[in-house]
Backbone atoms as SQL, in Angstrom:
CREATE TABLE atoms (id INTEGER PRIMARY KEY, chain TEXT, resi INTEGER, resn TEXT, atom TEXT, x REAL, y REAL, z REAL);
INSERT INTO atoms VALUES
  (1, 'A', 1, 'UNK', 'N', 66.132, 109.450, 132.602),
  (2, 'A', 1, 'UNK', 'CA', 66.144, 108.334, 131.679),
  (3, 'A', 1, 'UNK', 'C', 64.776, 108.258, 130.994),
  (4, 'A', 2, 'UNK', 'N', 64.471, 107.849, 129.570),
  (5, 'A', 2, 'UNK', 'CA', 63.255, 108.150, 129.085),
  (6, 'A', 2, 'UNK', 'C', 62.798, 106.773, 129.612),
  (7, 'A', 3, 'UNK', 'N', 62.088, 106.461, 129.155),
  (8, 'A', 3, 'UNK', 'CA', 60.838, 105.369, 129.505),
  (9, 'A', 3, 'UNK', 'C', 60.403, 104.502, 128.153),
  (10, 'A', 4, 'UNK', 'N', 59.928, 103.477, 128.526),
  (11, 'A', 4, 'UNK', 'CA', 59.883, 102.781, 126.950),
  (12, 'A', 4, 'UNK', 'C', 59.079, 103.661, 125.637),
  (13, 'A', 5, 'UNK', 'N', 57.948, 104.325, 126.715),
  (14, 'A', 5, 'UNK', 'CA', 56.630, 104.863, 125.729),
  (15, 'A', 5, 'UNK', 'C', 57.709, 106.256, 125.349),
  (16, 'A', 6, 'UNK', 'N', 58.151, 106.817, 125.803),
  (17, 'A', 6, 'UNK', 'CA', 58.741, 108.197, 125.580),
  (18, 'A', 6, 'UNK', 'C', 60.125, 107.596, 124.612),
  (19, 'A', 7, 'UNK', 'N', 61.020, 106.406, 124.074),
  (20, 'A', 7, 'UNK', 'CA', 61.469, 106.198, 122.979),
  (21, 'A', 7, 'UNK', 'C', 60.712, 105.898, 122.229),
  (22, 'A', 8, 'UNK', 'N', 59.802, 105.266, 122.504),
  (23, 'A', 8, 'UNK', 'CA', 59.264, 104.785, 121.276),
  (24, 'A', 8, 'UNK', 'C', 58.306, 106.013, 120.258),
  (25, 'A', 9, 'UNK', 'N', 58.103, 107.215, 121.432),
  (26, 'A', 9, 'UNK', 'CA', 57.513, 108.415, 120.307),
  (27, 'A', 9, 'UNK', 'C', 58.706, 109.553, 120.144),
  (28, 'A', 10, 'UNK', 'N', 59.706, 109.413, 120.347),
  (29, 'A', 10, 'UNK', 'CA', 60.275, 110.205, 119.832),
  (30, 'A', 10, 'UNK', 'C', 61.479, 109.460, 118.937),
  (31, 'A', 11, 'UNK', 'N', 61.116, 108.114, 118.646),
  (32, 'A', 11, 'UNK', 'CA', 61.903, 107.467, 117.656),
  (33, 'A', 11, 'UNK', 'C', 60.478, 107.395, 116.471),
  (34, 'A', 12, 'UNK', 'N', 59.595, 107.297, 116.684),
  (35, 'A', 12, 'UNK', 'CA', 58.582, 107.736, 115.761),
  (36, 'A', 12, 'UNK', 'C', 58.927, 109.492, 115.181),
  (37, 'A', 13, 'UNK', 'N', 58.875, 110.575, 115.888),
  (38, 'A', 13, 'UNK', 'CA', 58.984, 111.526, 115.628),
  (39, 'A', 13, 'UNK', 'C', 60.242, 111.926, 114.825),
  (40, 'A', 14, 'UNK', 'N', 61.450, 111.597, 115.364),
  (41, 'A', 14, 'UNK', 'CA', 62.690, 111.406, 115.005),
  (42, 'A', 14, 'UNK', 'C', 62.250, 110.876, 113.216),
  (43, 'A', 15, 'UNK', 'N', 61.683, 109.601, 112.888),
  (44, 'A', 15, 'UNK', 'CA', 62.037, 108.678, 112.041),
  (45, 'A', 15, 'UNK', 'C', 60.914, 109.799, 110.723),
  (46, 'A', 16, 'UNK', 'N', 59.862, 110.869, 111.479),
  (47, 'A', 16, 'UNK', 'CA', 59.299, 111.530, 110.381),
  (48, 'A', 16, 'UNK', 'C', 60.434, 112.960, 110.062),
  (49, 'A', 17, 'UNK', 'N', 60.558, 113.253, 111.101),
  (50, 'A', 17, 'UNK', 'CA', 62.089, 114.388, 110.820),
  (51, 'A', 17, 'UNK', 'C', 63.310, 113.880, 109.799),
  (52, 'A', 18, 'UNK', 'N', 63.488, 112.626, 110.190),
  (53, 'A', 18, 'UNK', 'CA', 64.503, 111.786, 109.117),
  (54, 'A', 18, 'UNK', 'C', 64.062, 112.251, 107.686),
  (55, 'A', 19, 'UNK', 'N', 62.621, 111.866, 107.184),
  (56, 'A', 19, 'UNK', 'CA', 62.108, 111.591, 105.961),
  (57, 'A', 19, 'UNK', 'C', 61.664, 113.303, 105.492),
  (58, 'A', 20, 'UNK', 'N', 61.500, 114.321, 106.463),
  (59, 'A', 20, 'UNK', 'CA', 61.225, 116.100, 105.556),
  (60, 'A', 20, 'UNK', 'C', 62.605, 116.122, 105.282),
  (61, 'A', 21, 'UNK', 'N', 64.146, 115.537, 106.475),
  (62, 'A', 21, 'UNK', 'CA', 65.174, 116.344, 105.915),
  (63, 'A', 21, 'UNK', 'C', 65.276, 115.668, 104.290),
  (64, 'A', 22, 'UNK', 'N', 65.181, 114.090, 104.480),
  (65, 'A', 22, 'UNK', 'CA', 65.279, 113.708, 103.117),
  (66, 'A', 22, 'UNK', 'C', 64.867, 114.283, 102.022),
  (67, 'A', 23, 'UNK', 'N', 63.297, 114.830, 102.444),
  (68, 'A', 23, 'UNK', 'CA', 62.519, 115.520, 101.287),
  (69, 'A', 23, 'UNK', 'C', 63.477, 117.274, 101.139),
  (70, 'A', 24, 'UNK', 'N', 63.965, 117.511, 101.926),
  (71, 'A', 24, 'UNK', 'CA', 64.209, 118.979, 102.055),
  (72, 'A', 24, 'UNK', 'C', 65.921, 118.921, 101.044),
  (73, 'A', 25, 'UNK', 'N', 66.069, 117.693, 100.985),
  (74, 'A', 25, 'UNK', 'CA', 67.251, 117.131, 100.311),
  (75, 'A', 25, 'UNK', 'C', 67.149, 117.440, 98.814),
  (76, 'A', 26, 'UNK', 'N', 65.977, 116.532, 98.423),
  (77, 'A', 26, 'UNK', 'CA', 65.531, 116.365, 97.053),
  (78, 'A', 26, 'UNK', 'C', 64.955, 117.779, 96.739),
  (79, 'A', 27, 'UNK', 'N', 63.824, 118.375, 97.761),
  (80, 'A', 27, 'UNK', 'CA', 63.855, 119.783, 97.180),
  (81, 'A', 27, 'UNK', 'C', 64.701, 120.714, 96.698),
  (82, 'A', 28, 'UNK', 'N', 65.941, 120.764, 97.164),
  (83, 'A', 28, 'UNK', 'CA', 67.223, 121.482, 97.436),
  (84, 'A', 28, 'UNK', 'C', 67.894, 121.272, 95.694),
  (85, 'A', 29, 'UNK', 'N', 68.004, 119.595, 95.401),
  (86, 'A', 29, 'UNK', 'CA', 68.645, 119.271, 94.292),
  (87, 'A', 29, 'UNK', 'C', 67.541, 119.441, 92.813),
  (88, 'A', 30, 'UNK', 'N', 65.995, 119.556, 93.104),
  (89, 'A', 30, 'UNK', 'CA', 65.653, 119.379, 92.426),
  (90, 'A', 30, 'UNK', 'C', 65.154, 121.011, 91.636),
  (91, 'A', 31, 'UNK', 'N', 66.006, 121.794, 92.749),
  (92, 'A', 31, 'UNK', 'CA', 66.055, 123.189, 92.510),
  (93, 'A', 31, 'UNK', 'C', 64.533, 123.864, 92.749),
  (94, 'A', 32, 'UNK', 'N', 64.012, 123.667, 93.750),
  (95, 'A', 32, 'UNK', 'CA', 62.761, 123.911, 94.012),
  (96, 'A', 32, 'UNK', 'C', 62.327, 125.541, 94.674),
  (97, 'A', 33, 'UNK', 'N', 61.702, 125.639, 94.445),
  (98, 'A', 33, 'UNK', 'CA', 61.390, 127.455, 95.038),
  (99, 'A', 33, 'UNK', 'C', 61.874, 127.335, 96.435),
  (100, 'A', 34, 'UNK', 'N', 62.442, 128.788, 96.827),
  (101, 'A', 34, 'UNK', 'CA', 63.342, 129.066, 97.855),
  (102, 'A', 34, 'UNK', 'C', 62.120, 129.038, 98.950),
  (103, 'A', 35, 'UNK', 'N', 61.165, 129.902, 99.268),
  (104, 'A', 35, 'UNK', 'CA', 60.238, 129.777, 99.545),
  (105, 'A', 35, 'UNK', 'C', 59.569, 128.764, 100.292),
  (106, 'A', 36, 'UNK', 'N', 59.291, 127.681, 99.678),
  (107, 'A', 36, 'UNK', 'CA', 58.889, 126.141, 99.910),
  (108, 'A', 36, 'UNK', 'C', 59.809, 125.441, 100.445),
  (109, 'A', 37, 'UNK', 'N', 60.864, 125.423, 100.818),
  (110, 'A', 37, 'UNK', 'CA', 62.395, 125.024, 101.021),
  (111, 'A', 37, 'UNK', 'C', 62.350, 125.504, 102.594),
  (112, 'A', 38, 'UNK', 'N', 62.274, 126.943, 102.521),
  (113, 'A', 38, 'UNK', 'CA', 61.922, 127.359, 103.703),
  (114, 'A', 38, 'UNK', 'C', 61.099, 126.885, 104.636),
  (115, 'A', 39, 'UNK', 'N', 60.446, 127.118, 103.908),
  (116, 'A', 39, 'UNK', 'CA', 59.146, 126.502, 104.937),
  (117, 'A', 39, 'UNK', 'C', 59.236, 125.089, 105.643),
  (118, 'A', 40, 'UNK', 'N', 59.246, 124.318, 104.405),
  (119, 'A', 40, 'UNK', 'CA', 59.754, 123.054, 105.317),
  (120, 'A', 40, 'UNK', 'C', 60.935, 123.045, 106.095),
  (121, 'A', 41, 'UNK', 'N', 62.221, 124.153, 106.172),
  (122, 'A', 41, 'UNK', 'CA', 63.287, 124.205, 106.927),
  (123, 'A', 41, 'UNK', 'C', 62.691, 124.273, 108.610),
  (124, 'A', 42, 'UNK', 'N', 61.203, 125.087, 108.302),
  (125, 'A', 42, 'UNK', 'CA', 60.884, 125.964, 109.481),
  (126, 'A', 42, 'UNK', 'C', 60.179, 124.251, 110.076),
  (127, 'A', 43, 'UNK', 'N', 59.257, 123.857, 109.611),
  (128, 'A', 43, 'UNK', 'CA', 58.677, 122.444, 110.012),
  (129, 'A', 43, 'UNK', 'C', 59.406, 121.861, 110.575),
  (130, 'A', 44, 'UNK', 'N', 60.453, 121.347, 109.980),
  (131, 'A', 44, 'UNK', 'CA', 61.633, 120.544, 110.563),
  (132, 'A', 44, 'UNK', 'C', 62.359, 120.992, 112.140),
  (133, 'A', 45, 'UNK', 'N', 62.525, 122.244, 111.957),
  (134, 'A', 45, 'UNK', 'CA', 62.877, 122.933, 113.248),
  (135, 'A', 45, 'UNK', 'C', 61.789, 122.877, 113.935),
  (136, 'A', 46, 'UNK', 'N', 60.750, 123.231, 113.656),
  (137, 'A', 46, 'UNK', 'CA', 59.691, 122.697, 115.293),
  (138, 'A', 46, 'UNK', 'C', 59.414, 121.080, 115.294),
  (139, 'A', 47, 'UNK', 'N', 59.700, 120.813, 114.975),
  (140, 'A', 47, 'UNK', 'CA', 59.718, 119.170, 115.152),
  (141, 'A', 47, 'UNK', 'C', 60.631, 118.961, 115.621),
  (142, 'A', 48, 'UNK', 'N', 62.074, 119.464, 115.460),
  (143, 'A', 48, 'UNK', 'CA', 63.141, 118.784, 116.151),
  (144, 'A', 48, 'UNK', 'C', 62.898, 119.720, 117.661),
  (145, 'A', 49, 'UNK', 'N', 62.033, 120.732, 117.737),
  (146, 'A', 49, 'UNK', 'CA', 61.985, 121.505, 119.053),
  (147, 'A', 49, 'UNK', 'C', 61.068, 120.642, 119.735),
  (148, 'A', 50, 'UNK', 'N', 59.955, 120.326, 119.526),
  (149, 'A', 50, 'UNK', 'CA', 59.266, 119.464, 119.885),
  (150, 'A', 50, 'UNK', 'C', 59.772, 118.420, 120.512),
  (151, 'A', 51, 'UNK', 'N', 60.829, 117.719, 119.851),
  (152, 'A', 51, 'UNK', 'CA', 61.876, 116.309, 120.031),
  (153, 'A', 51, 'UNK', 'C', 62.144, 116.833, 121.437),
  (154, 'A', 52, 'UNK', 'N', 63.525, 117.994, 121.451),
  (155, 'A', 52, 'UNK', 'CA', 63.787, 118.212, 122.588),
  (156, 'A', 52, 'UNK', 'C', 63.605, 118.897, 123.573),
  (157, 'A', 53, 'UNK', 'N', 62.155, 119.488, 123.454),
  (158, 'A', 53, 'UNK', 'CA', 61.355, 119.827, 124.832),
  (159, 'A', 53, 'UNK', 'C', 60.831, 118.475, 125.056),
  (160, 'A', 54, 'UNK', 'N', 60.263, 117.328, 124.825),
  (161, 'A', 54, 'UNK', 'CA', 59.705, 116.028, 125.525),
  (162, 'A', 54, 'UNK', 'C', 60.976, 115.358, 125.905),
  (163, 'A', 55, 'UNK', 'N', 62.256, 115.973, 125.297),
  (164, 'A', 55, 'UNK', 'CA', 63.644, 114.796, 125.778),
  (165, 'A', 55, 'UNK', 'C', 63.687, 115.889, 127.161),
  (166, 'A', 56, 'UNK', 'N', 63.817, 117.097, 127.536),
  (167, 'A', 56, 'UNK', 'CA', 64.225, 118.210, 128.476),
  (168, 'A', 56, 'UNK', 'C', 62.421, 117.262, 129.454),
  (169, 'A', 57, 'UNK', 'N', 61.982, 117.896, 129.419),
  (170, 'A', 57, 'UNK', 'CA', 60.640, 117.486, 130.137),
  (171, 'A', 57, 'UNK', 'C', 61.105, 116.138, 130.693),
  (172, 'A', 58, 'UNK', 'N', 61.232, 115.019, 130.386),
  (173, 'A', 58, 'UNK', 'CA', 61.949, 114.078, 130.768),
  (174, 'A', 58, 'UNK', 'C', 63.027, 113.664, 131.697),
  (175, 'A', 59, 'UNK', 'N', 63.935, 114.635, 131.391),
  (176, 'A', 59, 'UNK', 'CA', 64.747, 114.737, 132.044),
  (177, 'A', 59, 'UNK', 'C', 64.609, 115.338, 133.404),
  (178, 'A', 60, 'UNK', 'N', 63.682, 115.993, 133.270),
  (179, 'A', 60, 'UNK', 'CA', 63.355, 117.132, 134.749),
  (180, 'A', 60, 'UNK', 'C', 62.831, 116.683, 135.408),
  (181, 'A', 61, 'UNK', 'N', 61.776, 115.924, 134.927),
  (182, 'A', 61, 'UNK', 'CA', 60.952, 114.970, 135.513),
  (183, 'A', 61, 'UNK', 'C', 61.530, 113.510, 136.601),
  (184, 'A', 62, 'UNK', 'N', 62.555, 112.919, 135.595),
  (185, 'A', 62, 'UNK', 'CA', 62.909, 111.938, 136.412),
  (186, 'A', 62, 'UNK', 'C', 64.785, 112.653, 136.938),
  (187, 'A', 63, 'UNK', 'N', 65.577, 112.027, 135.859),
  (188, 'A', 63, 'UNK', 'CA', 67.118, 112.733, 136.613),
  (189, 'A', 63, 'UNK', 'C', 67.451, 113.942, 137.679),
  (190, 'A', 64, 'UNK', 'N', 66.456, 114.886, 137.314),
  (191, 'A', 64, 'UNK', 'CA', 66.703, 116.028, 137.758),
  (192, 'A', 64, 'UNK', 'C', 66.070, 116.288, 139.546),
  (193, 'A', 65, 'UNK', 'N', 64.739, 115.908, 139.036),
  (194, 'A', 65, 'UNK', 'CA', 64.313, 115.570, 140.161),
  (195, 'A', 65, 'UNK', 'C', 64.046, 114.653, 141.552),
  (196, 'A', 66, 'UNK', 'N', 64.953, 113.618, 140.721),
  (197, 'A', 66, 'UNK', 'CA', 65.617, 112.843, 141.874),
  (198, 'A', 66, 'UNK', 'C', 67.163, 113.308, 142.417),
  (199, 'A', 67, 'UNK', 'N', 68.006, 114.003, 141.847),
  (200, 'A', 67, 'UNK', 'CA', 68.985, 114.482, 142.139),
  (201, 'A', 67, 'UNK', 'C', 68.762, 115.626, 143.305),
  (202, 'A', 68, 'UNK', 'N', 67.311, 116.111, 142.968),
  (203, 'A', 68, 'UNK', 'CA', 67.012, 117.614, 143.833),
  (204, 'A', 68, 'UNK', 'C', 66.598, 116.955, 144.834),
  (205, 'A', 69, 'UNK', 'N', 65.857, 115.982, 144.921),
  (206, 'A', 69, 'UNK', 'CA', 65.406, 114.878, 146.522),
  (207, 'A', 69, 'UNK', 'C', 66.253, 114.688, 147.091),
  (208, 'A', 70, 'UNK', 'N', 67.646, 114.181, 146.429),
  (209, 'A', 70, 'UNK', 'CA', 68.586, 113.058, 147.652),
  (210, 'A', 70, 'UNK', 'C', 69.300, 114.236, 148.037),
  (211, 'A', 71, 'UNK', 'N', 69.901, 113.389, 148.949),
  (212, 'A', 71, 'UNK', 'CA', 70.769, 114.494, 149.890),
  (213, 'A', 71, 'UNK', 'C', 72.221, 114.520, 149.674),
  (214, 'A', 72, 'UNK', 'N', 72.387, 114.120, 148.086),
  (215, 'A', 72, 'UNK', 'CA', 73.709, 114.463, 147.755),
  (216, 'A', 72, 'UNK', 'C', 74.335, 115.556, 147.310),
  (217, 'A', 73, 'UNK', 'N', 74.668, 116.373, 147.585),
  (218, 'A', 73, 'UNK', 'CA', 75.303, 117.448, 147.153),
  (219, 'A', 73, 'UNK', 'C', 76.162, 118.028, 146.170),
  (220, 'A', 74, 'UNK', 'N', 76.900, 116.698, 146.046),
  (221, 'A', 74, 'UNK', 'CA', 77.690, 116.963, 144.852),
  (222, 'A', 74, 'UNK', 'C', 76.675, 116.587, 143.213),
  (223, 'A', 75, 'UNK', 'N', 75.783, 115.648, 143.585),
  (224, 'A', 75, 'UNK', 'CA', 74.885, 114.971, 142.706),
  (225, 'A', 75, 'UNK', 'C', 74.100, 116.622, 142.628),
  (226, 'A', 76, 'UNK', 'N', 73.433, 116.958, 143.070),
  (227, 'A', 76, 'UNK', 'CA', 72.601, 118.166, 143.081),
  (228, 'A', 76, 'UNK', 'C', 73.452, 119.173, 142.214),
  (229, 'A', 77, 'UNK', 'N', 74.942, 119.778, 142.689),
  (230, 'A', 77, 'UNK', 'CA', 75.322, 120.496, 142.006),
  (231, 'A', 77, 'UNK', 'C', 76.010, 120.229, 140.678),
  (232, 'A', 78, 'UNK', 'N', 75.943, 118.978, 140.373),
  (233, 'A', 78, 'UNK', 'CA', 76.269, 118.385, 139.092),
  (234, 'A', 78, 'UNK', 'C', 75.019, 118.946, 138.262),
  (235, 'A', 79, 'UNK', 'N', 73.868, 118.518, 138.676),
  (236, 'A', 79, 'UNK', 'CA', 72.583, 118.758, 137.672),
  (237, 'A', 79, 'UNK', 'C', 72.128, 119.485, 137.300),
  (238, 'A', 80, 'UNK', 'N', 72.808, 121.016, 138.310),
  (239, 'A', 80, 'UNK', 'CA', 72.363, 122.188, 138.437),
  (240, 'A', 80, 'UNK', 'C', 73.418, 122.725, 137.357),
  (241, 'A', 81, 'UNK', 'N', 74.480, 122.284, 137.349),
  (242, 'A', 81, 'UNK', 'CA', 75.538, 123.046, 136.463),
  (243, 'A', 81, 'UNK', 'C', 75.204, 122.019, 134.858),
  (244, 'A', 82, 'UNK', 'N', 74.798, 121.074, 134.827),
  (245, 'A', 82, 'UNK', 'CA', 74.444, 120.637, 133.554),
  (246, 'A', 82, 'UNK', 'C', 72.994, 121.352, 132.960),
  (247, 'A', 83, 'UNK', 'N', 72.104, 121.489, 133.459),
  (248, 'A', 83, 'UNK', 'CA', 70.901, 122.269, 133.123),
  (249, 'A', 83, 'UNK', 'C', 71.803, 123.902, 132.826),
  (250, 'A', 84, 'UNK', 'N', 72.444, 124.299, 133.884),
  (251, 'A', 84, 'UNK', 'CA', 72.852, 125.454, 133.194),
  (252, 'A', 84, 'UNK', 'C', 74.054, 125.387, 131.854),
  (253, 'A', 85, 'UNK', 'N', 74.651, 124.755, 131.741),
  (254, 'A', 85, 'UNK', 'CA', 75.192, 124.035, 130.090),
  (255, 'A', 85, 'UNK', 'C', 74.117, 124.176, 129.421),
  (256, 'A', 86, 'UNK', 'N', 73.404, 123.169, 129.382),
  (257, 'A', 86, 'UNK', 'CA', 71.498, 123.321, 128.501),
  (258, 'A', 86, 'UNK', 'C', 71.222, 124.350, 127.779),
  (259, 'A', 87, 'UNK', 'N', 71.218, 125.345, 128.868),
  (260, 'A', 87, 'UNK', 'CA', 69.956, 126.247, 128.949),
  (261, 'A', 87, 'UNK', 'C', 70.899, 127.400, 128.080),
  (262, 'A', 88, 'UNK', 'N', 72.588, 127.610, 128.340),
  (263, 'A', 88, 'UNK', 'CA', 73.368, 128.447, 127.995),
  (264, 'A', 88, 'UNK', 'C', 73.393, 128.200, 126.380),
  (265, 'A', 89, 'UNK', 'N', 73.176, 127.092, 125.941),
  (266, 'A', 89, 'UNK', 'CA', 73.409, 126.106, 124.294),
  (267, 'A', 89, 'UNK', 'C', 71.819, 126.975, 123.717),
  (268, 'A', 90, 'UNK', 'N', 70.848, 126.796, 124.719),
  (269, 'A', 90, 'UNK', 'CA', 69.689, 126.804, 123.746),
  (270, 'A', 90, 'UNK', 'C', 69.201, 128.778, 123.425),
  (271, 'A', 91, 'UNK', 'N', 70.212, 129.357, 124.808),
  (272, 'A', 91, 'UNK', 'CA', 69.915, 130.712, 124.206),
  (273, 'A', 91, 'UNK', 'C', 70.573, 131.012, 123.200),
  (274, 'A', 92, 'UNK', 'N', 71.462, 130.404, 122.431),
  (275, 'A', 92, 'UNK', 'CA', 72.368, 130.820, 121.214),
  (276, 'A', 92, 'UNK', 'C', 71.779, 130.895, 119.878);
């Protein structure tokens, strides 16, 4: 579960990703060099990577690693098969 400080910067981060796609919008319509388009495509993508390595970090930190403490088993192999979902999405 994130934490107040960890929404509140990645709803900051989020809310500047909002405003390049916007700009990457107007570049797009305003027929702007392919080039420059790019580039900010590439910005946008490490920012949204950024987003969800501090959302993953988070998660490992608290869900994950309280699931790996208790002595539930079925809880454990739930978390273990959702991280591997994750991890299967992000090699694609």
């Amino acid at each position: 579960m994130l934490d107040d400080d960890a929404k509140s910067d990645l709803g900051k981060r989020l809310r500047r990703i909002e405003g390049q796609v916007q700009g990457l919008q107007k570049m797009v319509e305003e027929g702007r060099y392919c080039v420059d388009i790019m580039l900010q495509v590439s910005a946008v993508q490490g920012a949204l990577t950024r987003v969800s390595t501090a959302v993953l970090g988070s998660h490992l930190d608290t869900c994950v690693r309280h699931a790996l403490e208790s002595d539930d088993a079925k809880r454990k192999a739930k978390v273990v098969e959702e991280l591997q979902t994750v991890f299967a999405r992000y090699r694609r």
